[in-house]
C-alpha positions in Angstrom: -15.2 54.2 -68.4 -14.6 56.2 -64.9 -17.4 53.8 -63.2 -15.8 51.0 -64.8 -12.8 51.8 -62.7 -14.4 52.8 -59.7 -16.7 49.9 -60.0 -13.2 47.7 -59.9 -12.0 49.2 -57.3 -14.9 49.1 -54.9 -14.8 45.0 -55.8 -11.3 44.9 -55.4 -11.5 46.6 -52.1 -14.4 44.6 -50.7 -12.0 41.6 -51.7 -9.3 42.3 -49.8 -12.0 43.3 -46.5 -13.8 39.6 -47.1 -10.7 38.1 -47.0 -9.1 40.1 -44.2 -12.6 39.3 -42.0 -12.0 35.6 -43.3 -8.7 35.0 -41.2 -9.9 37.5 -38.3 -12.2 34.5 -37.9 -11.0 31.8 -35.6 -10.2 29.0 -37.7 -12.9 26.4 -36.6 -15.8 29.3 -37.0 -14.6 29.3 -40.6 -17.3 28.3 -43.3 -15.9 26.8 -46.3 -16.0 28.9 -49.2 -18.9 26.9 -51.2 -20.9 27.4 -48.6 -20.9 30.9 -48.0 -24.4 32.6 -48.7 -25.5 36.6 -48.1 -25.9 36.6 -44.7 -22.1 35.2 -43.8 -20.8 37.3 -46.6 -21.6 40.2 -44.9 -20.8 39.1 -41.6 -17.4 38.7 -43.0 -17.5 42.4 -44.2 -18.5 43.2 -41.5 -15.7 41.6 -39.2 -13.2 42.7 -41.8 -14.1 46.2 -41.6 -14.0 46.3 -38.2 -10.6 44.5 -38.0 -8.9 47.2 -40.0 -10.6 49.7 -37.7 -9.0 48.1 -34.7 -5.4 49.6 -36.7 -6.7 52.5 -36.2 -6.1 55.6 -33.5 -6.6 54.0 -30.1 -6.9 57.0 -27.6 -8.7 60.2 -28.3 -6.7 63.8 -28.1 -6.7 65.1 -25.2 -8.3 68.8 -25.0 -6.3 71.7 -24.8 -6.4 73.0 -21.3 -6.3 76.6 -22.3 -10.3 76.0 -23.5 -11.4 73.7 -20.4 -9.6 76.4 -18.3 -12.1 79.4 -20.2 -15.6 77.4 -19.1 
């Protein structure tokens, strides 16, 4: 029963990243739906993953200067 879940979870969450690479896509790249096959699935993946990476953290933190000062 616990993979079940997980199992739904994990095709739940690919969902929502196809779907969020889908409309990261300009609108004339877009394939229809029909003709979607492996290879532009996980493209899409792909873009969607990395489109909810660009949310993420933009600069590094900066080192404290008390350790580059001891080198």
């Amino acid at each position: 029963m616990d993979l079940l879940i997980l199992f739904m979870i994990a095709v739940m969450f690919s969902t929502i990243v196809f779907f969020i690479g889908r409309y990261a896509c300009p609108k004339h790249d877009r394939v229809p739906l029909m003709e979607v096959d492996h290879v532009l699935l996980w493209t899409t993946l792909r873009r969607g993953w990395h489109a909810l990476g660009a949310f993420g953290p933009l600069a590094h933190y900066p080192e404290d200067p008390s350790e580059s000062s001891r080198a």
